[in-house]
C-alpha positions in Angstrom: 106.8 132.6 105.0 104.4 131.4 107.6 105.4 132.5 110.9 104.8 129.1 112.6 107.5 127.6 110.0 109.7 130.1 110.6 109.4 129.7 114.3 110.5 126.0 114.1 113.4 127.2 111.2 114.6 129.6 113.7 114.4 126.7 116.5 116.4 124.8 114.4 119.1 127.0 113.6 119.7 127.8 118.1 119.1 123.9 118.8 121.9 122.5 116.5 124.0 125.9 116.3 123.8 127.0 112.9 125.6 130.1 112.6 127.6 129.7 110.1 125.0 128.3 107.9 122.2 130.1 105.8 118.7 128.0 105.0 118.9 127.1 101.1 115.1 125.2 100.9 112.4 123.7 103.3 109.5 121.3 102.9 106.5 119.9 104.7 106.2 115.8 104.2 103.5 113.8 106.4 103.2 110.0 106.3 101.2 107.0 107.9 102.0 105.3 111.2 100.8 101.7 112.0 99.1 103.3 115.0 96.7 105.5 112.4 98.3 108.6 113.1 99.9 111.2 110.7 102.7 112.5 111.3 104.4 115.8 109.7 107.8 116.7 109.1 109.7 120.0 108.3 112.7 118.8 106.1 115.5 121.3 106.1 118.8 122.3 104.1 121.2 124.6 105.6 124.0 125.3 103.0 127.5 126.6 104.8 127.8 130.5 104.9 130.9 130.3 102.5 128.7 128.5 99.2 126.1 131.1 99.2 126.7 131.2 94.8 126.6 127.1 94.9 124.6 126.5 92.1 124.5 122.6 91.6 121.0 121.5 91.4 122.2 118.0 91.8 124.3 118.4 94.6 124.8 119.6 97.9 128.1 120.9 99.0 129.7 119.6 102.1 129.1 121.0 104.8 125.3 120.5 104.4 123.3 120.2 107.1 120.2 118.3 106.3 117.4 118.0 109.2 113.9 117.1 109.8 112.3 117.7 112.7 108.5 117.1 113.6 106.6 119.7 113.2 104.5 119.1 116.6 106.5 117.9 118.9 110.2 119.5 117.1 112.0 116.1 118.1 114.3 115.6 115.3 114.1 112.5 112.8 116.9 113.1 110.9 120.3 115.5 111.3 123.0 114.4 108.1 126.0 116.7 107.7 126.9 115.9 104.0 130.1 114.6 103.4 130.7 113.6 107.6 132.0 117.8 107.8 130.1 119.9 110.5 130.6 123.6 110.8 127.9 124.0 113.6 128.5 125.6 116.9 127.2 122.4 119.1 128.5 120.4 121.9 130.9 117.3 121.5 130.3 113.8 122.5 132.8 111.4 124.0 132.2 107.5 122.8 134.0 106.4 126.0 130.8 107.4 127.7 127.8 106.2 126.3 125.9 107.2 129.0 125.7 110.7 128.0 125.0 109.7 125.1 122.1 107.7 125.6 120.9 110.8 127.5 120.9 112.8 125.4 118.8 110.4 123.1 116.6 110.3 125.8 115.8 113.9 125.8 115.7 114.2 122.2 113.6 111.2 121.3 111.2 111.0 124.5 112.1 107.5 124.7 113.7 105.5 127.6 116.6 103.6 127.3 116.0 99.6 127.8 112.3 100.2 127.7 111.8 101.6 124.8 115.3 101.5 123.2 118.4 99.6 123.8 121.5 99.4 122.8 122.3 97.1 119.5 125.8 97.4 117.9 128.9 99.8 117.5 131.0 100.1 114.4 133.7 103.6 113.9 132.2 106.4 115.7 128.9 104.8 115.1 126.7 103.5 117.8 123.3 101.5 116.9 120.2 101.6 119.2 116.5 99.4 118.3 113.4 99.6 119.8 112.0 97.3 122.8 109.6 97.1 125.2 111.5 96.4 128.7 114.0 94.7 126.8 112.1 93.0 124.6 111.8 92.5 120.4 108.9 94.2 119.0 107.7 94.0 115.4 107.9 96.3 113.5 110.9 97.6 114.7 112.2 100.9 114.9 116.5 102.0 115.2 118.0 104.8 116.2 121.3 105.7 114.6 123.9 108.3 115.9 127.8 108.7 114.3 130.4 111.1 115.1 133.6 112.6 113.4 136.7 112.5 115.4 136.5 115.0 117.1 133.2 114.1 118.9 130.5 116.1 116.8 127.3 114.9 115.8 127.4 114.3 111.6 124.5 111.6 111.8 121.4 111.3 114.1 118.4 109.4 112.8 115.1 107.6 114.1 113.5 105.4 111.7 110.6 103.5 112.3 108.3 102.8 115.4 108.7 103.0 119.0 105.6 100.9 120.8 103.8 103.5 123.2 102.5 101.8 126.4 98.9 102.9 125.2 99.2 100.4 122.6 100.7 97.4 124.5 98.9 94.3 125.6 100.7 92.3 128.5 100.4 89.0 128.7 102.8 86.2 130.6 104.7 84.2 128.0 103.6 80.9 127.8 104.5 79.6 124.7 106.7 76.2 124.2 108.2 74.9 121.7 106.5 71.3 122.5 103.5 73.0 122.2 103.7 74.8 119.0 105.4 71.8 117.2 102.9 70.9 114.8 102.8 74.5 113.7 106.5 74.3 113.1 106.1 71.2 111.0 104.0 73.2 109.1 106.0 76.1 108.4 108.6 73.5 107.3 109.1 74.4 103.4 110.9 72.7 100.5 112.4 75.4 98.7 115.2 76.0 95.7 117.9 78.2 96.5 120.1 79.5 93.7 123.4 78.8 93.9 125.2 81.9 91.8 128.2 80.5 91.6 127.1 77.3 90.3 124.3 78.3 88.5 122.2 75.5 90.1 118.9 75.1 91.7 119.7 73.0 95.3 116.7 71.9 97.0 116.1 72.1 100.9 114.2 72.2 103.8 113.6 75.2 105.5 111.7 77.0 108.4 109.1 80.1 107.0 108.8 82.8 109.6 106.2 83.4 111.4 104.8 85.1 114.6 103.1 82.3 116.8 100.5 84.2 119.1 100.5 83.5 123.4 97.5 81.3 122.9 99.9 78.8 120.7 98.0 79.1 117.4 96.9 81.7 115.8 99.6 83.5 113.9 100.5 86.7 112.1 102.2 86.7 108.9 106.0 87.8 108.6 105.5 89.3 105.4 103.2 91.9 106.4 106.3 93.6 108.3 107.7 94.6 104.9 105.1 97.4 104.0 104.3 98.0 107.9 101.1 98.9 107.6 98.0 97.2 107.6 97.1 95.1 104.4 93.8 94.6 103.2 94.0 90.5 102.5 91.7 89.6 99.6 93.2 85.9 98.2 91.3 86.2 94.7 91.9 84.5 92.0 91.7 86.9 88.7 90.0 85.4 86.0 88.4 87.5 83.2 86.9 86.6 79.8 87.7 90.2 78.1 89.3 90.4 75.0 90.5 94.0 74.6 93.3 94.9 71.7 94.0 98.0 72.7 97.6 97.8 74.2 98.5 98.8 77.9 100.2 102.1 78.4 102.3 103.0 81.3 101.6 106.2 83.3 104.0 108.5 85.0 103.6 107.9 88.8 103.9 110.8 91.1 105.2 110.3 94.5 106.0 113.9 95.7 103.2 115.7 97.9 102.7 119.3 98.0 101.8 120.3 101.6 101.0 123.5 102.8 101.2 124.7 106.3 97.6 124.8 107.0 97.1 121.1 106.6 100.1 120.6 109.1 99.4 122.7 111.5 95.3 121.3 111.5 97.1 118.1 112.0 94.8 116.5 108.3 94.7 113.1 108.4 96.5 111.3 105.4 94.7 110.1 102.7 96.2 106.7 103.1 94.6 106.1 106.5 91.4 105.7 104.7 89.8 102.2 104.6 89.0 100.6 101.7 85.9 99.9 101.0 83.9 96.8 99.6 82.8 99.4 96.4 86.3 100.4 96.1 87.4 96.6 96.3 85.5 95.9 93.3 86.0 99.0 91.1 89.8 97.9 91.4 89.2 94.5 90.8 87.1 95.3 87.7 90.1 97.6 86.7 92.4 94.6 87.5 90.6 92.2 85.3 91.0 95.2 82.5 94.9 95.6 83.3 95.6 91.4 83.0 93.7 91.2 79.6 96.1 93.7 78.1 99.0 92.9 79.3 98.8 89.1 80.5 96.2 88.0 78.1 96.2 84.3 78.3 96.9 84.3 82.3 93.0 83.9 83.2 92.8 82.3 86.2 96.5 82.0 87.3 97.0 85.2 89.4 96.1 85.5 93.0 95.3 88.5 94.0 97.4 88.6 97.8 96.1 92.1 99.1 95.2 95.9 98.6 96.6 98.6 100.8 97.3 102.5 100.2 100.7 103.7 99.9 101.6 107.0 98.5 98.3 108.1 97.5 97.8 104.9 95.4 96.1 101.4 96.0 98.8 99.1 95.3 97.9 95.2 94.5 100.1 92.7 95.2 99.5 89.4 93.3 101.5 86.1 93.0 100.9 83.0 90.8 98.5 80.4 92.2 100.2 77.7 91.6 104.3 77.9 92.0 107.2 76.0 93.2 108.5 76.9 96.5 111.8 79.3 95.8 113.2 81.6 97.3 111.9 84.4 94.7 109.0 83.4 93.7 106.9 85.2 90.8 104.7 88.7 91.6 103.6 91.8 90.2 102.0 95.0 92.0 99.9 97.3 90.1 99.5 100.8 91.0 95.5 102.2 90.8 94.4 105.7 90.6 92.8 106.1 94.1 90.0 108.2 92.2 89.7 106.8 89.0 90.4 103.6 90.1 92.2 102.7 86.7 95.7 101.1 86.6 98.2 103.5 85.8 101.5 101.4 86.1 102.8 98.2 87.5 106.3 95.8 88.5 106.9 92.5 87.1 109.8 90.6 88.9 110.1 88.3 85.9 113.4 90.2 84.8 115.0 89.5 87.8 113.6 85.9 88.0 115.0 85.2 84.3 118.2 85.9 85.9 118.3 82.1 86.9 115.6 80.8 84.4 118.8 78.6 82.9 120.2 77.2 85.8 120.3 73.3 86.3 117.6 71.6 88.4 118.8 70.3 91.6 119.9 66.5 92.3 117.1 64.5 93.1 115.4 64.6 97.0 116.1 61.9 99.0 115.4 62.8 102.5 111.8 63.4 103.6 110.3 66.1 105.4 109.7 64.5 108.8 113.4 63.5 108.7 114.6 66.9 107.7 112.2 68.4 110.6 113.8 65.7 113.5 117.2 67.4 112.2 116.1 70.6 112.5 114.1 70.6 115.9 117.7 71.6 118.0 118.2 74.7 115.6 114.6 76.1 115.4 114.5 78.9 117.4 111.0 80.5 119.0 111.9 84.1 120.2 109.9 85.9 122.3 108.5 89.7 120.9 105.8 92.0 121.2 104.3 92.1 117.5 102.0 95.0 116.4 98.3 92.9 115.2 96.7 95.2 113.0 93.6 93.8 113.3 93.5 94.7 117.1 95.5 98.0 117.0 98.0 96.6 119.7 101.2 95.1 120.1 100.5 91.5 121.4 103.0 89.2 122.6 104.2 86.2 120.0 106.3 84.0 120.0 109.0 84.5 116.6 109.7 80.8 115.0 112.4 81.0 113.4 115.9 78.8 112.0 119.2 80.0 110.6 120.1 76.7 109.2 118.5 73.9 106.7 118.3 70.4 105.4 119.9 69.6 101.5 117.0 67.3 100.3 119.6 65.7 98.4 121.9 64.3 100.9 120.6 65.0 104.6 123.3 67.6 104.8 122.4 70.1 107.8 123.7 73.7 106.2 123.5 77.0 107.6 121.2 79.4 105.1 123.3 81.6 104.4 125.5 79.4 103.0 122.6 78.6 100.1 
């Protein structure tokens, strides 16, 4: 074993008093950060002393204590105790005082509370935290989760997602209204179907699509690119081919699981999927896109947009929607996944399963109410929050303005409804 692993092993087993545990496997992961940085983890499983013969490769017994710590800084990510049962030697907490609590975050996340992280809901012996940046919203987010078994020890600890460092923060004075970003919210005014389960209907209405509204009132940034969190490569090409190939397409096994050894830690390698793509490698993919569609969607020449490109898992992935659609809430894609190196498409998703779901249910009752009187009855419930929202294109979080509404118009009857009642 390396001896720098088995320093932080050994770090690990006096930090979360693991005595009566032995270490059953260990492995290095690394993945991307929005701020182009790589981070690597040391993932950890520490079977109790007592199931030394467990042999379930399936299964870990209770007991387990599974943790991840970086391998840099040793802050912990992630500390499970399978099955909520802890036999490690460590310190209790008491929920009555959350202060110590959020201390103790403190000094094992770096982070300070209500600048960084604040406080966001308590269920049973679990307490919630989210990123912020003095107090505010910031996109993409990052949570911080801690639970406890009755008698006050730690059986959950995790930190998921990003934490803005000041380095990467541009302030600004808010100055956004929403008089002055009205047009804009007219725009982002949709008509949409919703599918009603229960019904098995399509019910028309109006409703607000996300979006991040910049400090200087109109440029935006896209909700949807939050999903991946990281940066998408936007191409909006329309795939049209003339190929006529008879040779069938054949899935390929995708492999997700990286092999890292210590070196490449420890030198701190950057990940593969930080590399840009480039213009060539655009068009070897689209060339192997145009191949990919003739096979499998032969007679689609010309309806699928190509969205975007990004890296994810050593793959380019290619997200693509139909041109021309109607507005629903699941609308139609697919996202191939091309050989990095080869550049040839080895697999892909089609939501059309999931779509066919509701292929069959009845059309909604015809509109009646048009959009600039669905928007008057909106204006009171649209809602322009204000959040620090990482720009991609810049490298910093920039302050926006979230527009946003929890409620819509029936385009049958006028009918003001909260969405999540469609």
């Amino acid at each position: 074993m390396d001896k720098r692993i088995k320093d932080l092993i050994d770090f690990t087993r006096e930090k979360y008093g693991l005595v009566e545990y032995y270490l059953h496997t260990w492995n290095i992961h690394r993945h991307p950060t929005v701020f182009n940085d790589t981070v690597y983890t040391l993932s950890m499983e520490w079977f109790p002393n007592s199931m030394k013969n467990w042999d379930d490769q399936d299964l870990n017994p209770e007991g387990t204590a599974s943790i991840e710590i970086d391998i840099h800084s040793r802050k912990a990510s992630s500390v499970i105790f399978v099955g909520g049962i802890s036999y490690a030697h460590e310190k209790a907490f008491d929920l009555s005082h959350k202060e110590k609590i959020i201390e103790w975050i403190e000094q094992e996340t770096g982070l300070t509370y209500e600048k960084e992280f604040e406080f966001w809901k308590e269920e049973e012996r679990e307490i919630y935290f989210k990123a912020c940046i003095d107090g505010m919203a910031v996109a993409p987010s990052g949570s911080i989760e801690l639970k406890l078994d009755q008698d006050g020890k730690l059986i959950l600890f995790s930190v998921i997602g990003q934490f803005p460092s000041p380095a990467f923060i541009m302030e600004a004075t808010y100055e956004l209204s929403f008089e002055q970003i009205e047009g804009l919210a007219k725009e982002q005014l949709k008509l949409i179907e919703f599918p009603v389960m229960e019904e098995e209907r399509l019910v028309h209405a109006f409703a607000i699509e996300e979006i991040y509204i910049k400090n200087d009132c109109f440029s935006t940034l896209p909700f949807e690119q939050f999903v991946y969190e990281k940066s998408l490569l936007q191409i909006d090409q329309v795939i049209e081919w003339d190929l006529q190939i008879q040779q069938p397409f054949h899935r390929k096994e995708l492999a997700f699981v990286e092999h890292i050894t210590p070196e490449q830690a420890f030198r701190c390698e950057a990940h593969p999927d930080l590399q840009p793509i480039t213009g060539e490698e655009i068009n070897q993919c689209i060339s192997a896109i145009q191949q990919f569609f003739s096979q499998e969607y032969p007679n689609d020449s010309g309806k699928w947009l190509l969205k975007s490109l990004h890296r994810e898992k050593g793959y380019i992935q290619a997200a693509f929607q139909i041109k021309e659609q109607k507005e629903r809430v699941f609308k139609r894609k697919i996202r191939l996944f091309i050989d990095s190196k080869t550049y040839e498409v080895l697999n892909y998703m089609d939501n059309r399963p999931f779509l066919d779901i509701y292929q069959d249910f009845k059309e909604s009752d015809q509109i009646k109410v048009a959009k600039e009187e669905a928007f008057e009855k909106l204006k009171d419930f649209i809602e322009l929050t204000l959040c620090y929202v990482y720009d991609f294109e810049q490298g910093s979080y920039v302050l926006c303005g979230k527009l946003d509404c929890h409620y819509a118009v029936k385009a049958d009857s006028g009918e003001v409804i909260e969405l999540s009642d469609l």
